[in-house]
ROBA-512582 format. One line per field, with one value per residue (C-alpha): residue number from 1; x, y negated, z; chain. Coordinates in pm, 1 decimal, decimal comma. Layout:
# residues N
i	[NUM;...]
X	[X;...]
Y	[Y;...]
Z	[Z;...]
ch	[A;...]
This chain:
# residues 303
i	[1;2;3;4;5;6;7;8;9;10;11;12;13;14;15;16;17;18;19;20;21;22;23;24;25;26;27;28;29;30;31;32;33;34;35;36;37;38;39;40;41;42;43;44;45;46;47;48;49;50;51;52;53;54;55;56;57;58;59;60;61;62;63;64;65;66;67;68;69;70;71;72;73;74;75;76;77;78;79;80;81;82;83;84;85;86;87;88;89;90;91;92;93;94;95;96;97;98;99;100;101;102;103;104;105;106;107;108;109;110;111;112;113;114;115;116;117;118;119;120;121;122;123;124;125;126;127;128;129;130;131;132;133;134;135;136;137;138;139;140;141;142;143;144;145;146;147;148;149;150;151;152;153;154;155;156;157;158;159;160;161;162;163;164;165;166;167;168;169;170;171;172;173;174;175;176;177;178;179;180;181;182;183;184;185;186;187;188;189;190;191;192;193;194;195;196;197;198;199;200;201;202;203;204;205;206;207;208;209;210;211;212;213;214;215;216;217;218;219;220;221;222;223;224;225;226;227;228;229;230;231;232;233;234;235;236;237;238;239;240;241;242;243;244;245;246;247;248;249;250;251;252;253;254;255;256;257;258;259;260;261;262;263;264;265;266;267;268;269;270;271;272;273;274;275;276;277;278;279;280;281;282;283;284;285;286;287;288;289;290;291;292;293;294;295;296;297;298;299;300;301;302;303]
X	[-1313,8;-912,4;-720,6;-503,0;-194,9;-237,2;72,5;-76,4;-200,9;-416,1;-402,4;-731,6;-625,8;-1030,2;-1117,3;-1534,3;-1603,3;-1898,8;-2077,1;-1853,7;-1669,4;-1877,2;-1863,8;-1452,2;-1468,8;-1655,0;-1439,7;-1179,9;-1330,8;-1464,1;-1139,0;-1065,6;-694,6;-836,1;-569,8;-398,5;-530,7;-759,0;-623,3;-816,0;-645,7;-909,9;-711,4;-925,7;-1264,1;-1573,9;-1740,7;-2032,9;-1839,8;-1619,1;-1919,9;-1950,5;-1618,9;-1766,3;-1951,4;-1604,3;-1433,1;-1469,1;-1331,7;-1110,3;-837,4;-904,7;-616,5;-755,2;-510,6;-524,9;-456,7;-547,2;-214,9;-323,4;-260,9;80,4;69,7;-199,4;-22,2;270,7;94,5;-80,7;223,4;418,8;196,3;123,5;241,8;253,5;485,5;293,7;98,6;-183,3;-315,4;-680,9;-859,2;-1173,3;-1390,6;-1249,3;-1352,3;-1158,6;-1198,9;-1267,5;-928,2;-705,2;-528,7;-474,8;-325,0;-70,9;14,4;66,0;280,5;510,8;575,3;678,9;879,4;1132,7;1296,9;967,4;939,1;579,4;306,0;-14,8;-254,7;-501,9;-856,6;-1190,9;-1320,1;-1671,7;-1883,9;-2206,6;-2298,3;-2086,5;-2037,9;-1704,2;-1387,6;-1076,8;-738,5;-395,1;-57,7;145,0;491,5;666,8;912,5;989,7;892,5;1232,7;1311,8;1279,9;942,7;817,1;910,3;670,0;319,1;166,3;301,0;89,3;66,0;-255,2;-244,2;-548,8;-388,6;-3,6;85,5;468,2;646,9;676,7;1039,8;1148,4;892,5;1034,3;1410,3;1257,0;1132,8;785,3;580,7;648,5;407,3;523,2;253,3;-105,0;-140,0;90,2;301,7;222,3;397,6;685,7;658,1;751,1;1033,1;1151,8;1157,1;1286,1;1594,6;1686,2;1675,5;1312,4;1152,4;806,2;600,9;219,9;-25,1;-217,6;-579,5;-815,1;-764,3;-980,1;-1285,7;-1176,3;-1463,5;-1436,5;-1777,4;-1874,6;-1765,7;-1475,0;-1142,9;-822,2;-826,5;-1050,6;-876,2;-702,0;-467,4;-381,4;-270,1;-51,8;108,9;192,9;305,8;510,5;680,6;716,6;876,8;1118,3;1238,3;1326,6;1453,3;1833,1;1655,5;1458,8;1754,0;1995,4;1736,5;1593,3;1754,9;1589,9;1324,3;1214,9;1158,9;961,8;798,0;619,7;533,5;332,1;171,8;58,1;-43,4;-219,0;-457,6;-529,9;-601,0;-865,0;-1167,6;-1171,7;-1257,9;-964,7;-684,0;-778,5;-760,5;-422,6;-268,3;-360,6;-188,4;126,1;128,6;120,1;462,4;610,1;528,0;626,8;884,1;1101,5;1437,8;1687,5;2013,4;2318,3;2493,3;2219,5;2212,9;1907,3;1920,5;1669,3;1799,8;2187,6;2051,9;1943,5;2212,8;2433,3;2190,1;2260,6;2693,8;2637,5;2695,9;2538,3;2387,9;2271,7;1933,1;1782,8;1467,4]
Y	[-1890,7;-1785,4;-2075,8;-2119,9;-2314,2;-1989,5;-1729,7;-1435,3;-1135,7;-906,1;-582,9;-310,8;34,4;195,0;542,7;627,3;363,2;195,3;166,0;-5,9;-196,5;-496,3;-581,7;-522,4;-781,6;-1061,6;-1030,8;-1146,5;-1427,0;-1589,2;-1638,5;-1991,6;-1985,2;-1800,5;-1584,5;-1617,8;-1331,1;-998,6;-690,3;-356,3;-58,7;246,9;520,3;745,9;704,0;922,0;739,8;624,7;476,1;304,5;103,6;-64,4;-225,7;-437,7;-685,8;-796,3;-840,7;-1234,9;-1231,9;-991,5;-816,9;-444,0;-241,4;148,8;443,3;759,1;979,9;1009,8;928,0;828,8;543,0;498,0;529,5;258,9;31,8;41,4;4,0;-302,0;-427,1;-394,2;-635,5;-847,2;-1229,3;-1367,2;-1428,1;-1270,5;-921,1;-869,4;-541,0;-398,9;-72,3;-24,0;55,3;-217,4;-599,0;-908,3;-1153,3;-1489,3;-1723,8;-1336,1;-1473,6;-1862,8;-1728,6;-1509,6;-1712,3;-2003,3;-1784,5;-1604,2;-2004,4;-2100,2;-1793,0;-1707,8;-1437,7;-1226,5;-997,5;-862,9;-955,2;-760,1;-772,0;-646,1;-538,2;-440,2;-80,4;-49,8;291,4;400,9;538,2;292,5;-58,6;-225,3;-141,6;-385,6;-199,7;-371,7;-236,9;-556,1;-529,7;-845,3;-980,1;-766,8;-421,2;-216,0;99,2;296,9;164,3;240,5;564,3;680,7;745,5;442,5;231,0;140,1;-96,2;-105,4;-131,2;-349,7;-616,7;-587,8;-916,5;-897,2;-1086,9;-907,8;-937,1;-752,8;-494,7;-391,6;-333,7;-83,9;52,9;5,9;304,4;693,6;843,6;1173,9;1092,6;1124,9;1003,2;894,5;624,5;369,2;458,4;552,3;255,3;94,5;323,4;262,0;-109,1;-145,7;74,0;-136,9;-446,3;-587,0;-784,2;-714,0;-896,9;-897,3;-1149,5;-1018,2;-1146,0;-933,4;-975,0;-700,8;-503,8;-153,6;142,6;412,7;522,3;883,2;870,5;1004,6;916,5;1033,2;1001,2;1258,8;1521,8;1619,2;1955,3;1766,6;1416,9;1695,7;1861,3;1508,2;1387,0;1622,5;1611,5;1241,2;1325,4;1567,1;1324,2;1044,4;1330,5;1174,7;833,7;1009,5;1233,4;884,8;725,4;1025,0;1296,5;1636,7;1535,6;1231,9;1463,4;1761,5;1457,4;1325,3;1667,9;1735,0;1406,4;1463,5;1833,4;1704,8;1494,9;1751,2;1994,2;1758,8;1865,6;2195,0;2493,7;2633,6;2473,6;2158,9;2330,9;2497,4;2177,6;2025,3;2302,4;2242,6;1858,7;1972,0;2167,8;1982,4;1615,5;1380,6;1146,9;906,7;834,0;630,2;784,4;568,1;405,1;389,7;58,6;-15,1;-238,0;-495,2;-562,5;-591,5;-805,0;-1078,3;-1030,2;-1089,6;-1375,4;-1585,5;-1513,3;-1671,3;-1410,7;-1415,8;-1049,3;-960,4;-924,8;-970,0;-1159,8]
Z	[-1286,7;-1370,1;-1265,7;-1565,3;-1323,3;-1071,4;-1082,7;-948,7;-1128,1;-967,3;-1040,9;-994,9;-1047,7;-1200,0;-1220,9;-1234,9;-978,2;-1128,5;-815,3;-678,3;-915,1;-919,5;-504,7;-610,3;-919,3;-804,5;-446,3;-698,3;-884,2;-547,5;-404,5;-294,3;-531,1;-859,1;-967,1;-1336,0;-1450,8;-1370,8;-1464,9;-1448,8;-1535,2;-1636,0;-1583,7;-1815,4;-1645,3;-1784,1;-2096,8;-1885,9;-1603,8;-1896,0;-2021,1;-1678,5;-1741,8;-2060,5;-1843,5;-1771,1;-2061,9;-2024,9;-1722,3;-1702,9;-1889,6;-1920,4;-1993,3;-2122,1;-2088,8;-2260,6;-2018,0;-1605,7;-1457,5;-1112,9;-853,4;-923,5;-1260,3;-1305,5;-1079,5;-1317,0;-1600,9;-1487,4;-1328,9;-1683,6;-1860,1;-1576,9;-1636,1;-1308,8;-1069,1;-753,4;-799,0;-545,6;-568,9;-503,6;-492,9;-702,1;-437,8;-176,7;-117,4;-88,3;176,1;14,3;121,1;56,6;-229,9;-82,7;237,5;108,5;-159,8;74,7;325,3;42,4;-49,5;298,2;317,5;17,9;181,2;187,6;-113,3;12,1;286,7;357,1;605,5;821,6;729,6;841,3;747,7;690,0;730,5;650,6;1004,8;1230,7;1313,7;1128,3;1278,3;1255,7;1117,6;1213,4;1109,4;1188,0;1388,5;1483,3;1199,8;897,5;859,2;931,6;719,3;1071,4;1139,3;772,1;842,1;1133,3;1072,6;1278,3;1030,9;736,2;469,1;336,2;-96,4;-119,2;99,6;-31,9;-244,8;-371,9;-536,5;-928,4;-1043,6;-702,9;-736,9;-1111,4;-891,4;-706,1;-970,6;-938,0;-787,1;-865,7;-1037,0;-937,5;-610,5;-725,7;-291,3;-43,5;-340,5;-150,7;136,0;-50,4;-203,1;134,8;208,7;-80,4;-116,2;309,4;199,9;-50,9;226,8;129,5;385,9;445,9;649,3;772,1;885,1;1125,5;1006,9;825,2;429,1;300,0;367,9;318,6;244,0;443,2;346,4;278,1;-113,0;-293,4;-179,3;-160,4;191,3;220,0;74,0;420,2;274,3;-63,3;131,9;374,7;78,3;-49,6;287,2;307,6;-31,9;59,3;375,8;196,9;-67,5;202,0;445,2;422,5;580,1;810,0;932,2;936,2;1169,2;1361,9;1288,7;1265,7;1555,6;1323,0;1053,7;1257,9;1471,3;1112,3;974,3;1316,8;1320,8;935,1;997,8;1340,0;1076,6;864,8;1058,4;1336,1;1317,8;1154,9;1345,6;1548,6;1380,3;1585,7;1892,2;1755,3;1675,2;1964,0;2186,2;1970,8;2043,7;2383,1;2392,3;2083,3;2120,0;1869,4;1934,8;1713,3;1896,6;1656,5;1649,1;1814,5;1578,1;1294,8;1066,3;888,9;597,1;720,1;1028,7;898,5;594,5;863,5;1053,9;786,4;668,0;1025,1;995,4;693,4;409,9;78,3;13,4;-350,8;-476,8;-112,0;-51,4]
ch	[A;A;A;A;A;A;A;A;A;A;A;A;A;A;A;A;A;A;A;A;A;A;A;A;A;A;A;A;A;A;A;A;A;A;A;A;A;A;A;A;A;A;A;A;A;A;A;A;A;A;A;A;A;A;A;A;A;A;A;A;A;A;A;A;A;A;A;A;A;A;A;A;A;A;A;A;A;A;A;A;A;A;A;A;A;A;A;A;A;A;A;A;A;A;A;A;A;A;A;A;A;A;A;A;A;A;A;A;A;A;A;A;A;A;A;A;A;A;A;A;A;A;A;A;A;A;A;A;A;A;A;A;A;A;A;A;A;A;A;A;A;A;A;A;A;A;A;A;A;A;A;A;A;A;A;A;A;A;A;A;A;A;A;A;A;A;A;A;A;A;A;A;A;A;A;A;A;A;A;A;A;A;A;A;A;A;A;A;A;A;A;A;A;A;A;A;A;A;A;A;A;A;A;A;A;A;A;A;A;A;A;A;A;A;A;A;A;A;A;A;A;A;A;A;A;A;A;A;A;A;A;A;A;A;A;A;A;A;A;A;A;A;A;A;A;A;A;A;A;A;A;A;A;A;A;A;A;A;A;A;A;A;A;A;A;A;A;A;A;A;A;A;A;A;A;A;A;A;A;A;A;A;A;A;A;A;A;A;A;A;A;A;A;A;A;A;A;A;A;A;A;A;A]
């Protein structure tokens, strides 16, 4: 049941899911804090997988587009008619834990410098016991640290606060993958704390459907596009090593476990290991936002 006195609008980006949809939904409307509103964005799904959507229309608030614009896109169009004052956001093929939404809502109150928290999550496979994901660093998430590979925050756990989110500028459509790490960049740049609890929030599928995970050479090309447009904060905090330390790392995961590029990239690593060394005298905005916060100075538009 939708908790009219809730302020949190969850957001379900849709796209021929219908086999999954359902787990997705009803992870939603057994949370322990019901959320103002549902909102699932179909992002231009096949007439068939459309119809799946209708058994929801009680419960939910379906929001059709005309056109397939993609992750981002559908983020930001949910995001745009959204009226609550916390978005939690959720793939259409990934599952909820049931006290997800209490939790974070409860730690985003205790903490109004926080503009985002996620959390960790178990995957699920169809051939292998579950496997628990954690991406959690002590205090907030740095711009450095959002900039290496390890670090990872995972969509279907993020929960931000929605007036910050439209500063940023939402996310960029221009990335059909890889927007929500640029998301992250992004908002740390612009001196947005983000935090993590470090308790699974979310079952995550990593079962042997369609997902844009599996695309290995298309996720590389967008890494690395994503990698290019940030290059002046990866150069600030790495310099040139940062930058050539990511693009192995990236082309290390394509290439695993395809005939002789493996062994190629390996032999690469071996020679060329990445390494991310901040450069002296580097400031990241996180950091001298709290420092600034403790001397006592009031800094603009920082949560």
């Amino acid at each position: 049941m939708i908790d009219a006195r809730s302020d949190i609008s969850v957001i379900i980006p849709y796209y021929n899911r219908e086999e999954y949809i359902h787990e997705t939904v009803q992870s939603v409307l057994a949370q322990t804090l019901a959320p103002l509103e549902i909102i699932i964005v179909n992002d231009c799904s096949r007439e068939s997988a459309r119809r799946e959507l209708d058994r929801y229309t009680g419960a939910c608030r379906i929001l059709d587009l005309r056109k397939n614009i993609g992750l981002a896109g559908a983020r930001n169009a949910g995001m745009r008619v959204a009226l609550g004052k916390y978005i939690a956001l959720l793939d259409d093929d990934d599952i909820w834990m049931p006290h997800k939404l209490e939790v974070q809502h409860s730690y985003m109150e205790r903490h109004p410098e926080c503009f985002l928290v996620h959390g960790a999550v178990w995957a699920f496979f169809s051939n292998k016991p579950e496997e628990f994901w954690t991406w959690c660093v002590p205090g907030s998430l740095t711009l450095a640290q959002s900039l290496k590979d390890l670090c990872w925050v995972c969509p279907s756990t993020m929960f931000f606060r929605a007036q910050d989110a439209q500063t940023v500028g939402g996310f960029d459509p221009a990335f059909r993958q890889c927007e929500d790490r640029d998301f992250v960049i992004r908002c740390c740049a612009a001196g947005f704390r983000i935090h993590c609890i470090n308790e699974p929030l979310a079952r995550l599928r990593r079962e042997n459907h369609d997902r844009l995970t599996r695309h290995k050479w298309r996720m590389l090309r967008t890494d690395l596009k994503m990698c290019w447009k940030h290059r002046r904060h990866y150069f600030e905090a790495y310099g040139a090593r940062g930058i050539l330390s990511f693009v192995l790392e990236k082309s290390h995961t394509a290439t695993r476990d395809t005939r002789y590029l493996d062994g190629a990239g390996r032999l690469v690593l071996r020679f060329v290991e990445p390494k991310y060394s901040l450069k002296k005298g580097f400031r990241d905005p996180i950091l001298s936002g709290i420092v600034k916060e403790i001397e006592g100075i009031v800094v603009p538009n920082l949560r």
